[in-house]
C-alpha positions as CSV (number, residue, x, y, z in Angstrom):
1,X,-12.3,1.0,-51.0
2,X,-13.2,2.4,-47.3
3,X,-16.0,0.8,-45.5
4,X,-17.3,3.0,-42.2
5,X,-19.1,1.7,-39.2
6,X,-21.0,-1.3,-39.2
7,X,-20.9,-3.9,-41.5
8,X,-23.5,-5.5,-43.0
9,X,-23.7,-9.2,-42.0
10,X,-23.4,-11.6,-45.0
11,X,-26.8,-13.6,-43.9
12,X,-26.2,-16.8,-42.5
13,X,-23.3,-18.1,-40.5
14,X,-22.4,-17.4,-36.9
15,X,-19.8,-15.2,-35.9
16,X,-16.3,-16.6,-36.6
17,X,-13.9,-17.9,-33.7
18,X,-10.5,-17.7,-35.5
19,X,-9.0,-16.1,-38.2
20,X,-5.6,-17.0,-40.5
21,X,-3.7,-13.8,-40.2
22,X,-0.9,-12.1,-41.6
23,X,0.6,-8.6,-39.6
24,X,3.5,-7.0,-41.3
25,X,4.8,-3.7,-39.9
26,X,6.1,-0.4,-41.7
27,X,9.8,-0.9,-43.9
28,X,12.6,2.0,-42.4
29,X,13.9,4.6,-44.6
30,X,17.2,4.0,-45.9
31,X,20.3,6.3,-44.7
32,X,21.7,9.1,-46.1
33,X,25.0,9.0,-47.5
34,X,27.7,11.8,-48.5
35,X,27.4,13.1,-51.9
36,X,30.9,14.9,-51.7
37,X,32.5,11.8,-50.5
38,X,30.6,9.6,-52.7
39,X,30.0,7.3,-49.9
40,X,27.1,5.3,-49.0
41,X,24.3,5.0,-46.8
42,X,22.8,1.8,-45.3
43,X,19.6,0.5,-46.8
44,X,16.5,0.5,-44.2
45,X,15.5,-2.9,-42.7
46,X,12.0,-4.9,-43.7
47,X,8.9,-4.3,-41.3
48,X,8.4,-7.2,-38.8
49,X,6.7,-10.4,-40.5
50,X,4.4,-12.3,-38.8
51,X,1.6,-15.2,-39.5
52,X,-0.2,-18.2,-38.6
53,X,-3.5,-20.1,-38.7
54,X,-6.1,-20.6,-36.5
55,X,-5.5,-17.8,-34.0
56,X,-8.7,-17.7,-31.7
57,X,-11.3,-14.2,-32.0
58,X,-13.8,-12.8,-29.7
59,X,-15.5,-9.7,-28.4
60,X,-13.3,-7.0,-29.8
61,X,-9.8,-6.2,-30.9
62,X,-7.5,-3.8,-32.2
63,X,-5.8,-3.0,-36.0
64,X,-3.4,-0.8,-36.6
65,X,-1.3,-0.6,-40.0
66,X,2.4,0.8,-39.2
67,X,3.4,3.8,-41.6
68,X,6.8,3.6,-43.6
69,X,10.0,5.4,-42.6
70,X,10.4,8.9,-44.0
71,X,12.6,9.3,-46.3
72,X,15.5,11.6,-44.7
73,X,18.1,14.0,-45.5
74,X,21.8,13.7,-44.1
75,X,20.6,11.2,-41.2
76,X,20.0,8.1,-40.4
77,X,16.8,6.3,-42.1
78,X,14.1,6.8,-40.1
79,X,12.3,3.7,-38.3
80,X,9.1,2.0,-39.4
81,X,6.1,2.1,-37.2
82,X,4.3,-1.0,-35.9
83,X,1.3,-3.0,-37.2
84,X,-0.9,-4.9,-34.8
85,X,-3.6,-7.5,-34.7
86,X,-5.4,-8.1,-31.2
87,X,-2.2,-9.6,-29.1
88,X,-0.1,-10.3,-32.3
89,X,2.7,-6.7,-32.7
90,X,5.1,-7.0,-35.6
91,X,7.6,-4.4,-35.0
92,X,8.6,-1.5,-37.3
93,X,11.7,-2.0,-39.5
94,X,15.2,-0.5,-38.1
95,X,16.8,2.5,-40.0
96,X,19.5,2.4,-42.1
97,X,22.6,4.1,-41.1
98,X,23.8,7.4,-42.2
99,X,27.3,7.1,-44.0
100,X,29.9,6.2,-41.3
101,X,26.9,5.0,-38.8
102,X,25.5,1.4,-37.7
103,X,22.0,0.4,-38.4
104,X,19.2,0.5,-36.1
105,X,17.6,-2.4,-34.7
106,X,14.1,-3.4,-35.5
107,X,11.4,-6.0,-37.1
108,X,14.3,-6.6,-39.6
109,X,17.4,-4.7,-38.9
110,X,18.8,-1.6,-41.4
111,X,22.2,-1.9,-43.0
112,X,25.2,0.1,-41.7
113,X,26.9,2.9,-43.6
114,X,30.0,3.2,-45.3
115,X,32.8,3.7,-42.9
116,X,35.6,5.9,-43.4
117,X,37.7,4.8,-40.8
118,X,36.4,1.5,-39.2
119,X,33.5,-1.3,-40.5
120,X,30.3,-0.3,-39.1
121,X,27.4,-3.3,-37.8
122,X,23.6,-3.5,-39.0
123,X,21.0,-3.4,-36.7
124,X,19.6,-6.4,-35.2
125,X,16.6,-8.1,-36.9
126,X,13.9,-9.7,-34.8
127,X,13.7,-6.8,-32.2
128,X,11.8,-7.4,-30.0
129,X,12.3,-10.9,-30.3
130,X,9.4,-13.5,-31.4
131,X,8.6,-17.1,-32.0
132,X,8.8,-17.5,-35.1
133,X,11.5,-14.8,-36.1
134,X,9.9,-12.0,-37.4
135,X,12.9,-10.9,-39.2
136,X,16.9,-10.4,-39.8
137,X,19.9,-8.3,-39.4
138,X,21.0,-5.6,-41.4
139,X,24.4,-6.2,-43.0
140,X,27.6,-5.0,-41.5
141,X,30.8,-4.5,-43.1
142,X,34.3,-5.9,-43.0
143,X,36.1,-2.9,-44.0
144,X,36.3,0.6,-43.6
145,X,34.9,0.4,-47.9
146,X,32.0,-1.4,-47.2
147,X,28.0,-0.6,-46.7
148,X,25.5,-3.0,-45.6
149,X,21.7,-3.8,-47.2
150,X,18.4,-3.7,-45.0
151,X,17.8,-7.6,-43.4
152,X,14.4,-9.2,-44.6
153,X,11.7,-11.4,-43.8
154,X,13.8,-14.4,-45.3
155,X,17.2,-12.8,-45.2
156,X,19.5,-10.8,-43.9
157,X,21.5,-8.1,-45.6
158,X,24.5,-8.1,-47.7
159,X,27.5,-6.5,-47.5
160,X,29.7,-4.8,-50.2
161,X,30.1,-1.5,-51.6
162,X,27.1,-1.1,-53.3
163,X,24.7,-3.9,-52.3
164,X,22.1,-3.3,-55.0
165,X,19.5,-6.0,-53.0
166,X,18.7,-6.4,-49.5
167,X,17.5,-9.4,-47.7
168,X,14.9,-11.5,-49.1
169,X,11.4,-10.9,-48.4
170,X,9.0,-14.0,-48.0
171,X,6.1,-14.8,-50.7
172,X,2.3,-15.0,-49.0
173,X,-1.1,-15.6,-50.8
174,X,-3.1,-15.0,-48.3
175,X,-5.4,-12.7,-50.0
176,X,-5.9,-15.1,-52.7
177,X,-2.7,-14.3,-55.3
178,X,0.9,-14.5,-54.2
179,X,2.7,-11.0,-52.9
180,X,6.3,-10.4,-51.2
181,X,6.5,-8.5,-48.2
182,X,8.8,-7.3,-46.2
183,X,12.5,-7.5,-48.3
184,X,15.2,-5.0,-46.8
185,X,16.2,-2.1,-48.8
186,X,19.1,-1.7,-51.1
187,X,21.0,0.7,-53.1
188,X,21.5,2.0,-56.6
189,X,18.4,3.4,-57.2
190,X,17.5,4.8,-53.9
191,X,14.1,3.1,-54.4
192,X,11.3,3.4,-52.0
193,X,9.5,0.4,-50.5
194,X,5.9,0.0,-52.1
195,X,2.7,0.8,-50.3
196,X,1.7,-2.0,-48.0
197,X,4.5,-4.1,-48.8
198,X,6.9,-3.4,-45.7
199,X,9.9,-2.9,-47.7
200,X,12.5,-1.2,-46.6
201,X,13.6,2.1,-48.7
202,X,16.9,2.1,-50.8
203,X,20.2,4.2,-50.2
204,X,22.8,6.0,-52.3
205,X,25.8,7.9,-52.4
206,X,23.9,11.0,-51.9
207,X,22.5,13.1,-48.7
208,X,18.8,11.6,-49.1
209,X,17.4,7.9,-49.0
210,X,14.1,6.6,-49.7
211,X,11.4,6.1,-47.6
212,X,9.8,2.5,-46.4
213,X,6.9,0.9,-47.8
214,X,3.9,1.3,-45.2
215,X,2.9,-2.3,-44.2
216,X,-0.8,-4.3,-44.1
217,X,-2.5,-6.8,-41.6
218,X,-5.1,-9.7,-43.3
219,X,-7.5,-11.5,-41.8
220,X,-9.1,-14.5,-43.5
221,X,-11.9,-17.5,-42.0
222,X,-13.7,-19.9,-44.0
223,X,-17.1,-17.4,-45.4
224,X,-19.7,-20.0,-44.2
225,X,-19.3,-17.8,-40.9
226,X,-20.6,-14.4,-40.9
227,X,-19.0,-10.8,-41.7
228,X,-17.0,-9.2,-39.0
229,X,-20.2,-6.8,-36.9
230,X,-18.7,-3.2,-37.4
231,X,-14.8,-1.6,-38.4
232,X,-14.1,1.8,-36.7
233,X,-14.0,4.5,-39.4
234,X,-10.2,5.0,-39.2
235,X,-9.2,1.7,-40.7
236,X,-9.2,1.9,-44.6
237,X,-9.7,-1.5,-45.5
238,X,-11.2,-4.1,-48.5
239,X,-13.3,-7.4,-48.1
240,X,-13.1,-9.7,-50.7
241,X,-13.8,-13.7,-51.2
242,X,-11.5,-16.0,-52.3
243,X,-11.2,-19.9,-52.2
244,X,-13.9,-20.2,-49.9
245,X,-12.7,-17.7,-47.5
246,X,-13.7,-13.9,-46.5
247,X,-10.4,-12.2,-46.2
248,X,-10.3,-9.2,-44.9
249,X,-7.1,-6.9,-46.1
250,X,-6.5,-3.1,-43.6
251,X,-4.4,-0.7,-45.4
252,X,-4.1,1.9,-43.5
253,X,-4.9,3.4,-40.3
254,X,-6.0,2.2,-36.4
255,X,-9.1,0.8,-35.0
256,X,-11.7,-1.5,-33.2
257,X,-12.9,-4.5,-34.8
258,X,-15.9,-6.1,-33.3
259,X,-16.5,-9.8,-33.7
């Protein structure tokens, strides 16, 4: 559901100070790999994963939810885009590599593609860096037969010929039930990351890879304070209550939210 403009104040309470958050950005597209060689692409890296409690709120701010990599054809996986909460950025996910190419650096790096004549390296996770890590490298291989999974929140990426899982994501209930964000893409299936979930897309063996899931920011404060004053119209988002908290959970889109 899309709420425009102002928003209704829930009656009592004053406005709230800080806010439990959780910013993850936009999983990569995994990389193409080379149908007549049968070879292998790299899977696409996790969006950056960031949260903490208490994080102070005034005045006004900005929320933007990064898109997912689109999927490609015979390149290199594209990037994810970035998700942002006032001062907080969690940076898009890296691409995975075309067959024969390294992965891209990111939020959590992409794996590297199969190498004919050398081992290739995954792109660097937690790029740029943060405190706590927002994510991990994509894997690399040892040997010119090797491909390399997308790095995760939790994890990084694995190496083999066909990794059919990337790195871990991590497990947050923020909204009131338990969800994974943010795992690195693998192979196999050349699955796409789900909506909202910054997962990284899956590779295979031929000249297309998935895309990357498109990735979320949640806001939560205890609901004896009142609703947030007004939500530009570009941000699709939800309010809902649970365990004594208003959450508010942005989907999609960029925007001013007003205290």
């Amino acid at each position: 559901m899309q709420i425009l403009g102002i928003v209704a104040s829930s009656g009592g309470g004053a406005s709230p100070t800080a806010v439990d958050y959780r910013v993850v950005a936009g999983g990569a597209a995994g990389g193409a790999g080379d149908n007549a060689a049968g070879a292998w692409g790299g899977g696409g890296g996790a969006g950056g994963y960031r949260t903490s409690t208490g994080f102070a709120i005034s005045g006004s701010f900005t929320v933007t939810v990064g898109a997912g990599g689109a999927a490609v054809n015979a390149a290199t996986g594209a990037s994810g885009s970035n998700s942002v909460f006032s001062t907080i950025t969690s940076a898009g996910g890296g691409g995975g590599g075309k067959f024969n190419t390294n992965g891209v650096a990111g939020g959590s790096g992409g794996g590297c593609g199969l190498a004919y004549t050398a081992p290739r390296s995954g792109g660097a996770g937690n790029t740029p860096s943060t405190s706590p890590s927002q994510g991990n490298s994509g894997g690399s291989s040892s040997s010119s037969s090797q491909s390399g999974s997308g790095g995760g929140s939790s994890a990084a990426g694995t190496n083999g010929s066909s990794p059919t899982s990337g790195g871990a994501g991590t497990s947050n209930s923020l909204t009131g039930s338990a969800v994974t964000y943010a795992a690195g893409g693998g192979f196999s299936n050349s699955t796409a990351g789900a909506a909202n979930t910054g997962n990284g897309g899956g590779a295979n063996t031929t000249n297309s890879a998935a895309a990357g899931g498109s990735g979320i920011v949640v806001l939560s404060y205890a609901n004896t304070f009142a609703d947030l004053t007004s939500i530009d119209a570009g941000l699709t988002y939800t309010k809902t209550t649970s365990g004594g908290n208003t959450i508010y959970t942005f989907t999609a889109g960029t925007g001013t939210v007003t205290v």
